[in-house]
VMD Tcl script that draws the C-alpha trace (Angstrom):
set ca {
  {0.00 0.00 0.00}
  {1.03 3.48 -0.55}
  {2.28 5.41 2.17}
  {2.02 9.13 1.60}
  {-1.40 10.65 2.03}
  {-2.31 13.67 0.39}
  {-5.70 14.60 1.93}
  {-5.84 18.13 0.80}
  {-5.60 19.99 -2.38}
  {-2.80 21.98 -0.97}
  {-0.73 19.36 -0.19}
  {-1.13 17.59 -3.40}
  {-0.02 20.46 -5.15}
  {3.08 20.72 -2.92}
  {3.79 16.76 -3.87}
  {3.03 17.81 -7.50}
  {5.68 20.53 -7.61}
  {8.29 18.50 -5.33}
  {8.22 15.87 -7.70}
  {8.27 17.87 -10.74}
  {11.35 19.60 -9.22}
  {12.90 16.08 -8.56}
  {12.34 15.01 -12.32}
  {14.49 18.03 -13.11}
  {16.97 17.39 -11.00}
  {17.35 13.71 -12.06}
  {16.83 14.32 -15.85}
  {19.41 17.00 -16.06}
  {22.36 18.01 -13.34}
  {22.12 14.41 -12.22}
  {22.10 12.69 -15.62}
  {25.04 14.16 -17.06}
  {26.78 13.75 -20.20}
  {27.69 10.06 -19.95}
  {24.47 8.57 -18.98}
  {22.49 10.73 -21.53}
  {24.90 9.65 -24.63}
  {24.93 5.92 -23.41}
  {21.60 5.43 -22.00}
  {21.02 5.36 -26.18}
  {21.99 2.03 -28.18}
  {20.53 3.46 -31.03}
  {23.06 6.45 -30.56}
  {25.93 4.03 -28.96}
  {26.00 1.91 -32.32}
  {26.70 4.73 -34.94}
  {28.91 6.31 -32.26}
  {31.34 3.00 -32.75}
  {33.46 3.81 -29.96}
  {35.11 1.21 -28.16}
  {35.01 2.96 -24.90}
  {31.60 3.20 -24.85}
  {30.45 -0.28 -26.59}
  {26.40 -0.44 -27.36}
  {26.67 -3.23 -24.75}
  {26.90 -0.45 -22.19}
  {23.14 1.03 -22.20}
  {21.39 -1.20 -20.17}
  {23.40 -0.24 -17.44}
  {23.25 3.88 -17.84}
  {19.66 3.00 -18.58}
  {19.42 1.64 -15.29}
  {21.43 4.04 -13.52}
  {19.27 6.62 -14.89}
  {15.86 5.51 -14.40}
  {17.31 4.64 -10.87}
  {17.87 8.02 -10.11}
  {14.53 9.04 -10.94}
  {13.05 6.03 -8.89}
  {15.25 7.70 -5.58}
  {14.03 11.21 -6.16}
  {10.17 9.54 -6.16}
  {11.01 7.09 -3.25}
  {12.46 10.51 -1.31}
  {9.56 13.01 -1.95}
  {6.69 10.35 -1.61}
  {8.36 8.35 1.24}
  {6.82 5.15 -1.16}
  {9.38 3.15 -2.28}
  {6.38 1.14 -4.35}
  {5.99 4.36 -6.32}
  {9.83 4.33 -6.58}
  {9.47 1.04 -8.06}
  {6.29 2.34 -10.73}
  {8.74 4.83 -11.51}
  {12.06 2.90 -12.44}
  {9.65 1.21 -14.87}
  {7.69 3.75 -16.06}
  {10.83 5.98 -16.62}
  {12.57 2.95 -18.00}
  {9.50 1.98 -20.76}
  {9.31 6.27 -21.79}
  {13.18 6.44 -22.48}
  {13.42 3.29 -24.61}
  {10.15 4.54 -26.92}
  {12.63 7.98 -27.14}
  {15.95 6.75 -27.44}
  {14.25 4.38 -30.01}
  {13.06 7.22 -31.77}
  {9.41 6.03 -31.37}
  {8.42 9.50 -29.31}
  {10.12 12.81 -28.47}
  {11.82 14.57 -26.08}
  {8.86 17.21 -25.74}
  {6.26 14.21 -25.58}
  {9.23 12.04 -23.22}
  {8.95 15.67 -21.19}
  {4.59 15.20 -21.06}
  {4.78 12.03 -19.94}
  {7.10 12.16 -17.40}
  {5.75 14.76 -16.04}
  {1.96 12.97 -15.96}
  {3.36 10.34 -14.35}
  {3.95 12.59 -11.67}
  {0.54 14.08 -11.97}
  {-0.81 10.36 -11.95}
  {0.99 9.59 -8.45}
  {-0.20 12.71 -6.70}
  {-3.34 11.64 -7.80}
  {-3.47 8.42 -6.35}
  {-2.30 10.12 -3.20}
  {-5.04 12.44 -2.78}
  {-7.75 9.74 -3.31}
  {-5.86 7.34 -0.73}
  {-5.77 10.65 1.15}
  {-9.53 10.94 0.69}
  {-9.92 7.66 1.33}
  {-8.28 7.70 4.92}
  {-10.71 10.72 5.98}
}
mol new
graphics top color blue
foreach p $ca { graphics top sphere $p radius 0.5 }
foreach p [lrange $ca 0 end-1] q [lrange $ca 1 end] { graphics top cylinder $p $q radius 0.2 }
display resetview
């Protein structure tokens, strides 16, 4: 069960914006350069360089979605939605590194996941009133 209750409108806006904030921190300052070139096999494999093989992505993948998972896990206190996250982030990044979405529409959806677990907080938060 989820842990974090969001019984007012307030607060869900608060966990709206924290986690929007966290997203921004983990997509940008705390991706950096090496896990945003080799979280891409697409990219890795006409980048041919054998320092950074296309063998390699799986693992930035990982470490990135990983970092998102921690700054959801933090803010929420939910280490379930952590988990929903790692995946979630995880499935979104493959469509765009694939070339199948976006960064704009990778941006969207990121960003209603975090819309999507606020609002599953408030209605728990409901719920416990």
């Amino acid at each position: 069960m989820l842990e974090f209750p969001c019984p007012t409108w307030l607060a869900a806006a608060e966990l709206f914006f924290a986690l929007v904030i966290g997203h921004a921190l983990a997509d940008f300052p705390l991706q950096g350069e090496f896990l945003a070139i080799c979280k891409n096999r697409r990219f890795l494999v006409r980048l041919k360089d054998p320092n950074r093989p296309p063998e390699l992505w799986p693992y930035c993948m990982g470490a990135h979605c990983l970092i998102h998972a921690g700054a959801v896990w933090i803010v929420t206190g939910s280490v379930v939605l952590g988990v929903v996250e790692l995946v979630l982030h995880w499935t979104l990044d493959v469509l765009k590194c694939s070339g199948l979405t976006h960064f704009g529409w990778d941006q969207i959806a990121h960003v209603l996941c975090k819309a999507a677990y606020v609002a599953v907080g408030l209605w728990l938060g409901m719920q416990a009133a």
